[in-house]
SEZAFI-936735 format. One record per residue (C-alpha): x, y, z; residue number from 1; residue in three letters. Coordinates in steps of 0.05 Angstrom, whole numbers, padded with zeros to 5 digits. Example, Ala and Ser with C-alpha at 12.3 -4.5 7.8 and 13.67 -1.06 7.14 Angstrom:
<atoms>
ATOM       u       v       w  gunu  marse
ATOM   00246  -00090   00156     1    ALA
ATOM   00273  -00021   00143     2    SER
</atoms>
This chain:
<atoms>
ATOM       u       v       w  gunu  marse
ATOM  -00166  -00041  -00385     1    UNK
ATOM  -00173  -00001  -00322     2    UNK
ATOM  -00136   00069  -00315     3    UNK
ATOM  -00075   00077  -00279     4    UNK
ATOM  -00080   00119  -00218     5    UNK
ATOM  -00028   00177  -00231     6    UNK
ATOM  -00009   00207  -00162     7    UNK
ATOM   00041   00269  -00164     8    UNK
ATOM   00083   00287  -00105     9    UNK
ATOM   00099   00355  -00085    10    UNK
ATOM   00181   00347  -00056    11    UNK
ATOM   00214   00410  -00012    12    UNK
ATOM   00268   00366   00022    13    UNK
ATOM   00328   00329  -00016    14    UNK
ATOM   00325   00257   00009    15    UNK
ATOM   00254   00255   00041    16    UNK
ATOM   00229   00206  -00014    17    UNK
ATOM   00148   00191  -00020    18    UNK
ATOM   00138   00174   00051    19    UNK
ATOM   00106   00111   00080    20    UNK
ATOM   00046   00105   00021    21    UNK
ATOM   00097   00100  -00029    22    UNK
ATOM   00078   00011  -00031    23    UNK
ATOM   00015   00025  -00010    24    UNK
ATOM   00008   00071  -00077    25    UNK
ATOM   00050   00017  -00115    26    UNK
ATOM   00008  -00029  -00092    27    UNK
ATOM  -00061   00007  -00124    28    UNK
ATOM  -00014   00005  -00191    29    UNK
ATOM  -00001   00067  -00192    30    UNK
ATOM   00044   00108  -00233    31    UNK
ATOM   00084   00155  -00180    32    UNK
ATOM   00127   00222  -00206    33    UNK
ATOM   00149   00286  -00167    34    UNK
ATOM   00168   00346  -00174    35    UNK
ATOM   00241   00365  -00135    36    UNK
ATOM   00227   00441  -00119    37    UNK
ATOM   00284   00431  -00070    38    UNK
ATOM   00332   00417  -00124    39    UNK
ATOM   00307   00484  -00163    40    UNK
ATOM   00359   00537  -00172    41    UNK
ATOM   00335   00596  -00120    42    UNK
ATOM   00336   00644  -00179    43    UNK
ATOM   00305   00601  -00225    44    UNK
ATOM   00247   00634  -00257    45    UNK
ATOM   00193   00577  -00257    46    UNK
ATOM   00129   00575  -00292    47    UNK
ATOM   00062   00547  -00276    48    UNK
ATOM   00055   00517  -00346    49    UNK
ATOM   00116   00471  -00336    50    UNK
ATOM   00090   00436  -00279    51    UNK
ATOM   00053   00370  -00296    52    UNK
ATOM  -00021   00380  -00335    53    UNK
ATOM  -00077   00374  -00276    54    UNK
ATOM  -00112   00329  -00320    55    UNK
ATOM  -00051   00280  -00313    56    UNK
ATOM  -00047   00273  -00237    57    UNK
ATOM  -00105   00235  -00203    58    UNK
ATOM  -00081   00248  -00132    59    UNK
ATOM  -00035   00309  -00110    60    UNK
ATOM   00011   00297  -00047    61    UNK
ATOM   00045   00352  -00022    62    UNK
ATOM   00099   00337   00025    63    UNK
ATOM   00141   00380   00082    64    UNK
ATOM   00190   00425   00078    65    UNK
ATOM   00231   00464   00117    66    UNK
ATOM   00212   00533   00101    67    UNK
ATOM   00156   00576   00105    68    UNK
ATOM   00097   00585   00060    69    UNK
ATOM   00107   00664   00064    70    UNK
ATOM   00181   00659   00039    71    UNK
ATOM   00162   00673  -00028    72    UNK
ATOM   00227   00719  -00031    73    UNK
ATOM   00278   00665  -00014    74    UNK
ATOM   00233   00611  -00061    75    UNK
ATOM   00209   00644  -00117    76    UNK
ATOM   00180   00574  -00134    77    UNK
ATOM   00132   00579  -00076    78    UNK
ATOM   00083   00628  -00109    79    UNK
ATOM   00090   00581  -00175    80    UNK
ATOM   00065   00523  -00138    81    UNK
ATOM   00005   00558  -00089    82    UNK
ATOM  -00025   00576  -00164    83    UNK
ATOM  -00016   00506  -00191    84    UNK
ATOM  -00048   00476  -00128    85    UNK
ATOM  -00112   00530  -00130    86    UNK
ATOM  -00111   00510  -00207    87    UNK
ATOM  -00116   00436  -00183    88    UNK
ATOM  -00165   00441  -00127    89    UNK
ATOM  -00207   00487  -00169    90    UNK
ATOM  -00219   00421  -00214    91    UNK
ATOM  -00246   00381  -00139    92    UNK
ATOM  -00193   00339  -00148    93    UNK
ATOM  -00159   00295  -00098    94    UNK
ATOM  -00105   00320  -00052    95    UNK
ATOM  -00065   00305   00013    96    UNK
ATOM  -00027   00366   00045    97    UNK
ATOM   00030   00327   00098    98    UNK
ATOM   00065   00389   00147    99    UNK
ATOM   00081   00443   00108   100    UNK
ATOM   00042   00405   00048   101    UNK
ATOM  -00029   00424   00093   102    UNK
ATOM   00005   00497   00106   103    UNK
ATOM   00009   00500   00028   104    UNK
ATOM  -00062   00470   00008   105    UNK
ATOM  -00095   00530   00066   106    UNK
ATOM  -00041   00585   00044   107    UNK
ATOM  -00059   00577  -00029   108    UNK
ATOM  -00132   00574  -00014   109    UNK
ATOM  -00129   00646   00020   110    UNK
ATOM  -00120   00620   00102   111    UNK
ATOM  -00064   00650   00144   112    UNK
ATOM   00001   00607   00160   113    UNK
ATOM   00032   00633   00213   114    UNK
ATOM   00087   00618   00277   115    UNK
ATOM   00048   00580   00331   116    UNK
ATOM   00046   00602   00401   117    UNK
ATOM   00100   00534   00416   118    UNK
ATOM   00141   00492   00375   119    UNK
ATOM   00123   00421   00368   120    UNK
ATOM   00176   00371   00356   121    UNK
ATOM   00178   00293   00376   122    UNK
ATOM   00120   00247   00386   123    UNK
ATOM   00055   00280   00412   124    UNK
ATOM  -00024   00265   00425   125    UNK
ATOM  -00073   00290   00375   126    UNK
ATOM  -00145   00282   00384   127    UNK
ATOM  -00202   00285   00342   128    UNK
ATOM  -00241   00342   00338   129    UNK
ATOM  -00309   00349   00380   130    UNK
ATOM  -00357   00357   00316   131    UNK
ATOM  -00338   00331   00257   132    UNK
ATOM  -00399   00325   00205   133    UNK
ATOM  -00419   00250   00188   134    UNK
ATOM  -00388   00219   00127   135    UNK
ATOM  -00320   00267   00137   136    UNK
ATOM  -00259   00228   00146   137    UNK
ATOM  -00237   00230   00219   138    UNK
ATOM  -00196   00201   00276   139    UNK
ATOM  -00236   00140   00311   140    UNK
ATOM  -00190   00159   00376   141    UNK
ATOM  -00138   00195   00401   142    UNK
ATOM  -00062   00177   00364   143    UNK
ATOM   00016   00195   00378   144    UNK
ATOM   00035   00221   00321   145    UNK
ATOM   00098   00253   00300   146    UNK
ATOM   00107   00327   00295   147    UNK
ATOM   00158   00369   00262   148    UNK
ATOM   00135   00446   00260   149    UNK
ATOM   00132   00509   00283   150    UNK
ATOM   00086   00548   00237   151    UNK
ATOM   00013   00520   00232   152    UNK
ATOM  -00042   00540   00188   153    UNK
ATOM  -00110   00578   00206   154    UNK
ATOM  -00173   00531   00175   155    UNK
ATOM  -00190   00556   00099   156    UNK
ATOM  -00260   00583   00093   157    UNK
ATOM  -00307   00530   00081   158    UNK
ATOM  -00260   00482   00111   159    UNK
ATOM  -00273   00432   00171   160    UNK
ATOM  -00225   00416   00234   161    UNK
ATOM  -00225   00339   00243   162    UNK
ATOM  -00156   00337   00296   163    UNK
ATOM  -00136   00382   00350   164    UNK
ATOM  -00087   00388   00409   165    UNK
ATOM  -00065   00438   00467   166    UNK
ATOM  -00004   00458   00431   167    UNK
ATOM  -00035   00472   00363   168    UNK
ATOM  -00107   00474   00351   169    UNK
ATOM  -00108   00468   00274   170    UNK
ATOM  -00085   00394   00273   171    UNK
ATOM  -00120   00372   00207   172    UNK
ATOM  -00173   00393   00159   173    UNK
ATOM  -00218   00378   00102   174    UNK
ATOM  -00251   00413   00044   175    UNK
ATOM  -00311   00387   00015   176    UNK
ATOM  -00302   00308   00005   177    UNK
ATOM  -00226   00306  -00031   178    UNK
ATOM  -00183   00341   00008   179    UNK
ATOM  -00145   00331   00074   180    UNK
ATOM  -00090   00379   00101   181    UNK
ATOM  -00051   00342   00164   182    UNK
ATOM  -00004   00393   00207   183    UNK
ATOM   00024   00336   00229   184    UNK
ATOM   00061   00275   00198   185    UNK
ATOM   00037   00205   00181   186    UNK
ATOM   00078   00200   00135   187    UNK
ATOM   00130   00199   00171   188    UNK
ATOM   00179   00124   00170   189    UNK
ATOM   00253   00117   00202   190    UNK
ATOM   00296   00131   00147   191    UNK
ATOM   00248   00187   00135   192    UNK
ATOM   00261   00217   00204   193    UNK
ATOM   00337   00213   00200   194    UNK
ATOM   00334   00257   00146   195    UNK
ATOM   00290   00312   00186   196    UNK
ATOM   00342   00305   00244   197    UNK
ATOM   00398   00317   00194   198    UNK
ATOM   00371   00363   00157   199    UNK
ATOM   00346   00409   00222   200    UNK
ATOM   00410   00387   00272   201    UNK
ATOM   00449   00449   00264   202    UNK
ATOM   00390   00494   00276   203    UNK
ATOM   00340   00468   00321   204    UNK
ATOM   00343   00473   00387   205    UNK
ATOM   00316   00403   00414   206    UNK
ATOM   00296   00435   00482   207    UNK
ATOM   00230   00456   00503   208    UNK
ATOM   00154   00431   00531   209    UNK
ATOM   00140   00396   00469   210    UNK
ATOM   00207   00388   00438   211    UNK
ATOM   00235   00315   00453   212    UNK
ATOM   00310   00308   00466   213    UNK
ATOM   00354   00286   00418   214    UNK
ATOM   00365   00219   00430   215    UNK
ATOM   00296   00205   00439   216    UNK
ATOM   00286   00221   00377   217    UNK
ATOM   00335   00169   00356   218    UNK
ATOM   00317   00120   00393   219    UNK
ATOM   00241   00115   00359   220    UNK
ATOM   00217   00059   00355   221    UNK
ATOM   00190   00026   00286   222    UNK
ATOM   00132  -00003   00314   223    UNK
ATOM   00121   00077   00324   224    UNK
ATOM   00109   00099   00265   225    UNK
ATOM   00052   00041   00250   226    UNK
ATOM  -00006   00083   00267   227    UNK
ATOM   00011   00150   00230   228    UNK
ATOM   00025   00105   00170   229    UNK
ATOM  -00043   00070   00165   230    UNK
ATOM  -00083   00131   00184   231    UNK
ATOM  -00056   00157   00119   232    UNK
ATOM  -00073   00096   00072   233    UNK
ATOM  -00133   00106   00101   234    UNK
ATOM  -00140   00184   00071   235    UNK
ATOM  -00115   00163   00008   236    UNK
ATOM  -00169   00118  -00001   237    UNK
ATOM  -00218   00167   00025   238    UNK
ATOM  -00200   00220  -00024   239    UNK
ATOM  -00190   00177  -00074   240    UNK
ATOM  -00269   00153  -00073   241    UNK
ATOM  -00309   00218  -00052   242    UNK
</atoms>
């Protein structure tokens, strides 16, 4: 009888749910749990030990959040999980960083997270990078993809850049054969995108170069999100056989 694939998920935002993989996983037969570090108490004193085993998680997915990797004071929980995910990727095994998910994989591996020079909100063009070494997972063309972010992450040493854009350089990057950290999110689906705009209305300022209005935003349409969503089947199978 074949193993079941147990993937983890990483959660920072109430309602964001497992993204658009979440059939795709199902589909693969996997077994799916999470851990809710949004639903933590902000004093509660976590410890590594009482997150899941690494032996029992096949592939890691760490989704976005809304705060920052260095706000360590505000979420105690943050330094509890950077240690669990070195712990994990010191065993090479699999792992898919989404937004603040990537910021977490290149923080916890020693690289810088840090504001960009703009904001990036709304649907923009990423490209794939000008070298990327043969065999490395990579974009066959350009794609409009959805952004949500402010921060981005510098590349961790030994790391590759495999996406770029004007805005933010660091679009997406991969360490040795098994991990991928996106800046971006192709994850991303419509019920999944309410709950950004919900989540971020009263604080955001949906102004700016590369900040889409409002009701643009709203007005996305499904067919959309297509793209993201496949390019991100695609890493999951990826990490799941190098």
């Amino acid at each position: 009888m074949m193993k079941k694939l147990k993937v983890h998920y990483f959660l920072h935002i109430a309602g964001e749910g497992f993204g658009s993989c979440y059939e795709y996983l199902k589909s693969l037969g996997a077994e799916i749990s999470a851990t809710e570090f949004f639903a933590l108490p902000i004093d509660f004193a976590l410890e590594v030990d009482a997150l899941p085993s690494v032996d029992d998680v096949d592939l890691l997915l760490v989704m976005g959040g809304a705060m920052s990797v260095n706000d360590e004071v505000n979420f105690p929980w943050l330094r509890v999980e950077k240690r669990w995910i070195r712990r994990y990727l010191a065993a090479s095994k699999p792992a898919i960083g989404l937004c603040l998910g990537g910021q977490l994989i290149a923080n916890s591996l020693g690289a810088n997270v840090q504001r960009n020079a703009e904001q990036e909100l709304g649907w923009t063009t990423v490209y794939p990078s000008a070298y990327v070494p043969k065999g490395y997972f990579s974009l066959s063309s350009e794609i409009n993809i959805m952004q949500w972010h402010s921060e981005t992450f510098d590349i961790p040493k030994g790391a590759v850049r495999l996406a770029e854009n004007a805005v933010c350089s660091n679009q997406l990057f991969q360490i040795g054969t098994n991990v991928l950290g996106f800046q971006f999110h192709p994850e991303i689906t419509p019920d999944a995108l309410k709950v950004f705009i919900e989540h971020e209305r009263e604080e955001l300022v949906f102004d700016g170069v590369n900040v889409q209005p409002l009701h643009t935003l709203e007005m996305t349409r499904k067919s959309d999100f297509i793209i993201g969503n496949q390019l991100l089947n695609q890493a999951i199978d990826y990490v799941l056989k190098h």
